[in-house]
C-alpha positions as CSV (number, residue, x, y, z in Angstrom):
1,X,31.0,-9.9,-118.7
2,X,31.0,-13.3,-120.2
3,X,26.9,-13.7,-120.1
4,X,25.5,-12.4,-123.0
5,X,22.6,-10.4,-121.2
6,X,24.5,-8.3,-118.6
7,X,27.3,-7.7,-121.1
8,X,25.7,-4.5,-122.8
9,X,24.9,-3.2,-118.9
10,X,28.4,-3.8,-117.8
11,X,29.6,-2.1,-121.0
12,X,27.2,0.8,-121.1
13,X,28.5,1.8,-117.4
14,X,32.2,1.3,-118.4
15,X,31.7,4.1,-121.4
16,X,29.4,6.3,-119.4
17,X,32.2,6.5,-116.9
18,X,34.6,6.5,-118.9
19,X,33.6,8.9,-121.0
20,X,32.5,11.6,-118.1
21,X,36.1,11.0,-116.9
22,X,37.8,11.9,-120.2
23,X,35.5,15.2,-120.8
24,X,35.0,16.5,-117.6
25,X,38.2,18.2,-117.1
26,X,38.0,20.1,-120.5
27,X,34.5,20.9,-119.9
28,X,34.9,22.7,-116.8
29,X,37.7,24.6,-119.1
30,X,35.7,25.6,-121.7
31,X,32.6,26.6,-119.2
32,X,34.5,28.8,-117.5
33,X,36.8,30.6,-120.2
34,X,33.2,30.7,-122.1
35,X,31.7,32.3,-118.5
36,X,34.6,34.5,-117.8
37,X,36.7,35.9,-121.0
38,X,35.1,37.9,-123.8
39,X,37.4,37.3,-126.7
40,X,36.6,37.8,-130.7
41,X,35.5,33.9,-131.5
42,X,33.7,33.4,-128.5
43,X,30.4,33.5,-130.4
44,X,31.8,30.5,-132.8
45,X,33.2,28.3,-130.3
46,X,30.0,28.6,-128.9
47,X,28.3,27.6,-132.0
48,X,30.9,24.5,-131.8
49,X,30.2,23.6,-128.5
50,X,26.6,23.0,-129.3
51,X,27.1,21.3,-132.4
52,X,27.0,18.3,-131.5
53,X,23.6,18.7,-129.6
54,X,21.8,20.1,-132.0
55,X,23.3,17.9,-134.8
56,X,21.7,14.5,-136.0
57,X,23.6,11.9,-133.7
58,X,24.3,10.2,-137.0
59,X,25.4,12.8,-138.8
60,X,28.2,13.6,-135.6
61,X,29.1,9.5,-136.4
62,X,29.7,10.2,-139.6
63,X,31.6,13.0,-138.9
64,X,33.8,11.0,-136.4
65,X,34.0,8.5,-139.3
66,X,35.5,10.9,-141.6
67,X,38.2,12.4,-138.7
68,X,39.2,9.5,-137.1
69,X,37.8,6.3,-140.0
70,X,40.9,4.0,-141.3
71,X,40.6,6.6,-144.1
72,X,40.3,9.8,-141.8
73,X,43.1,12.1,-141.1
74,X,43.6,11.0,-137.6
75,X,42.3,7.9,-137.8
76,X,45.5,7.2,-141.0
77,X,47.7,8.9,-139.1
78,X,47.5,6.7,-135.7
79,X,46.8,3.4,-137.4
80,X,49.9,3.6,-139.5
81,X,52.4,5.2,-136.6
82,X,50.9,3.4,-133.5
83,X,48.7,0.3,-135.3
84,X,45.5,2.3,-133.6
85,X,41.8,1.5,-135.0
86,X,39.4,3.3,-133.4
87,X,36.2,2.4,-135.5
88,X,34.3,-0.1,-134.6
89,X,35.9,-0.7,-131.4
90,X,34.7,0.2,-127.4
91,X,36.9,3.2,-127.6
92,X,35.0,4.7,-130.4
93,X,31.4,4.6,-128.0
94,X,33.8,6.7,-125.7
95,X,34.5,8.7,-127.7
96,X,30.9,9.5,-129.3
97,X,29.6,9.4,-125.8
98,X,32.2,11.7,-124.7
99,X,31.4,14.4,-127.8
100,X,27.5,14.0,-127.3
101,X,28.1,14.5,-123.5
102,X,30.2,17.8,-124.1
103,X,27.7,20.5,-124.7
104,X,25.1,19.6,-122.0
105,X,27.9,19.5,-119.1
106,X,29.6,23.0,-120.8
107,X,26.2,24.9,-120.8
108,X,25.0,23.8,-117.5
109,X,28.1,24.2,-115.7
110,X,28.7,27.9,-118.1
111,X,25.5,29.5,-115.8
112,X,26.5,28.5,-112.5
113,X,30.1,30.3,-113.0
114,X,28.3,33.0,-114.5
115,X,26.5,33.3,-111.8
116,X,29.9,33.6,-109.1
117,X,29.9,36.8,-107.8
118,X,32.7,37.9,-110.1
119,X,34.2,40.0,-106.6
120,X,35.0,36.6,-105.2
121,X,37.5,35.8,-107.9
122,X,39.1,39.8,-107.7
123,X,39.6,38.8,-103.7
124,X,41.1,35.5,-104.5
125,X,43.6,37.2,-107.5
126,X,44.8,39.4,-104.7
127,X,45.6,37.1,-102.3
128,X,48.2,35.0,-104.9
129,X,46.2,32.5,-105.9
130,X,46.7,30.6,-109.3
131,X,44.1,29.8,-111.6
132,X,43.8,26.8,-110.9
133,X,43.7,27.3,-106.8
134,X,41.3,30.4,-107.1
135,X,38.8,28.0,-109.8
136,X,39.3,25.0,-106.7
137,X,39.2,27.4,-103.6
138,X,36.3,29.9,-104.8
139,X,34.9,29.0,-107.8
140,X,34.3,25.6,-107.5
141,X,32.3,25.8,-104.3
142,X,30.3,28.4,-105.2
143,X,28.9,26.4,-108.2
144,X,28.8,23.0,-107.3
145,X,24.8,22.9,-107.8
146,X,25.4,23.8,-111.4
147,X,28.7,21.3,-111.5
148,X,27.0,18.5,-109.9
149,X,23.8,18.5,-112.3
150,X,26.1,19.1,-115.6
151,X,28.3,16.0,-114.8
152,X,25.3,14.4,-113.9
153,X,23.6,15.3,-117.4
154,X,26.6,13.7,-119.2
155,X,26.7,10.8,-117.6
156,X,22.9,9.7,-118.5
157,X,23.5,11.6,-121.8
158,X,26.6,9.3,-122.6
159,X,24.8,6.4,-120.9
160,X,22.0,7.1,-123.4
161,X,24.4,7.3,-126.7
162,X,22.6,5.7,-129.5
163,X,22.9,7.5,-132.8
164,X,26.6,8.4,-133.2
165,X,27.8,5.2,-131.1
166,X,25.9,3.2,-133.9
167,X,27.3,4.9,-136.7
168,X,31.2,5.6,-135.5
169,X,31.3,1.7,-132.9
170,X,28.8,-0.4,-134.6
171,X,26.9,-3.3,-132.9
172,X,28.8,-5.9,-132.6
173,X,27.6,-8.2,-129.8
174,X,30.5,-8.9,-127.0
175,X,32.2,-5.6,-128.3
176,X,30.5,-2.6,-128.6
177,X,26.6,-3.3,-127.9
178,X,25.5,-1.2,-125.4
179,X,22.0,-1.3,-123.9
180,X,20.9,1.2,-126.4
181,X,22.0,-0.4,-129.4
182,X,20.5,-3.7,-127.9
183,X,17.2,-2.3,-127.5
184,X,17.2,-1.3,-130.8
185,X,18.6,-5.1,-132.0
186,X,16.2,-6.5,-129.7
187,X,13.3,-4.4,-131.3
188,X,13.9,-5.3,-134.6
189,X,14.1,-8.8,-134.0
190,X,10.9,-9.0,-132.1
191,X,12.3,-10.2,-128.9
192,X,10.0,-7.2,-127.3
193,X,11.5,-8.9,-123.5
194,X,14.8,-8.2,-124.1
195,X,14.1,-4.6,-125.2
196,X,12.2,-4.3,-122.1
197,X,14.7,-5.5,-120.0
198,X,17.4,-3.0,-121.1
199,X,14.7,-0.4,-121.4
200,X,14.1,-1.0,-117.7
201,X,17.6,-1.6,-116.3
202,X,18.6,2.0,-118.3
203,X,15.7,3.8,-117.1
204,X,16.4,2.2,-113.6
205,X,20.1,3.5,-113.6
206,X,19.0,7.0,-115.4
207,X,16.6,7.1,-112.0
208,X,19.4,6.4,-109.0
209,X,21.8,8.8,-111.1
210,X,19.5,11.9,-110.8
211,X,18.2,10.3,-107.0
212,X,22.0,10.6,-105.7
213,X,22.9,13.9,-107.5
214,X,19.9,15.3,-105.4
215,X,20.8,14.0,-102.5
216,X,24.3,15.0,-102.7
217,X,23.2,18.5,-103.8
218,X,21.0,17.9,-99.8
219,X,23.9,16.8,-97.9
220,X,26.5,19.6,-99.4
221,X,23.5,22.5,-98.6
222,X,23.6,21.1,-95.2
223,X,26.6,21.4,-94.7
């Protein structure tokens, strides 16, 4: 990661991995209490969920500014207890990417549970199993098409992260300058090859994502 040019590749992959590791497990969560409990504020978390797609990416930095800036709530909070800055660091592209990433895997993954005969889960209750084993044993298998493409989604989504990673992680180069961000730099300062190069290397990555999601979604149906 020392060469300037394949720094902003490495890094892009780190956070898009990253990312999809730390919001998979609570998206699944929220997919499938969205899919399978009607409660009063379902409606609003809803609304929440998709918030951040339908936002301005800036406007959801600015937001993450506000929260967890030096001057933020959280951000106060764990700078003066645990010496934590989270602006302008890698951690904050996680975390943008991570937020951006939520809503597309939540309301792909939300149809294919809906979709789960709803019988299957009633057998799987009778038989003893937990939450957790019937959602692994019978849930999970039955919607692995819609799984696989929603975690596939978030990973080009966060791997894409442009707005809100500006705003919240800045563009400093050997820190946080991810190939989006360099395409941008590289843009502006009329180096039109180096845009190109990201432009292809992220398209090129975008690509074999989708390529081995299908081909996983091939080798699982024949099985």
């Amino acid at each position: 990661m020392d060469d300037p040019s394949t720094f902003p590749i490495v890094l892009s992959l780190q956070i898009a991995a990253l990312s999809l590791l730390i919001v998979a497990p609570p998206a699944l969560v929220i997919a499938w209490v969205q899919a399978r409990r009607r409660y009063r504020l379902r409606s609003v978390v809803d609304a929440i969920i998709l918030l951040p797609l339908v936002l301005p990416p800036s406007v959801v930095g600015f937001f993450l500014i506000v929260l967890l800036g030096r001057k933020g709530p959280v951000g106060e909070v764990l700078e003066s207890l645990f010496g934590v800055r989270l602006v302008f660091t890698p951690a904050a592209a996680v975390i943008a990417s991570s937020l951006v990433a939520l809503p597309l895997i939540v309301k792909t993954v939300q149809p294919a549970i809906e979709a789960v005969p709803i019988e299957l889960e009633h057998v799987g209750r009778s038989l003893g199993l937990s939450p957790l084993a019937l959602f692994r044993r019978v849930t999970l298998p039955a919607a692995w098409r819609g799984i696989v493409a929603g975690l596939v989604l978030g990973f080009a989504r966060a791997l894409g992260e442009f707005g809100a990673t500006l705003m919240f992680a800045g563009n400093i180069p050997g820190k946080t300058n991810t190939m989006p961000l360099e395409i941008f730099a590289a843009y502006q300062a009329g180096d039109d090859a180096r845009a190109m190069l990201y432009v292809v290397v992220l398209t090129a990555i975008s690509v074999a994502v989708v390529f081995a999601a299908s081909r996983l979604n091939v080798r699982l149906e024949g099985r």
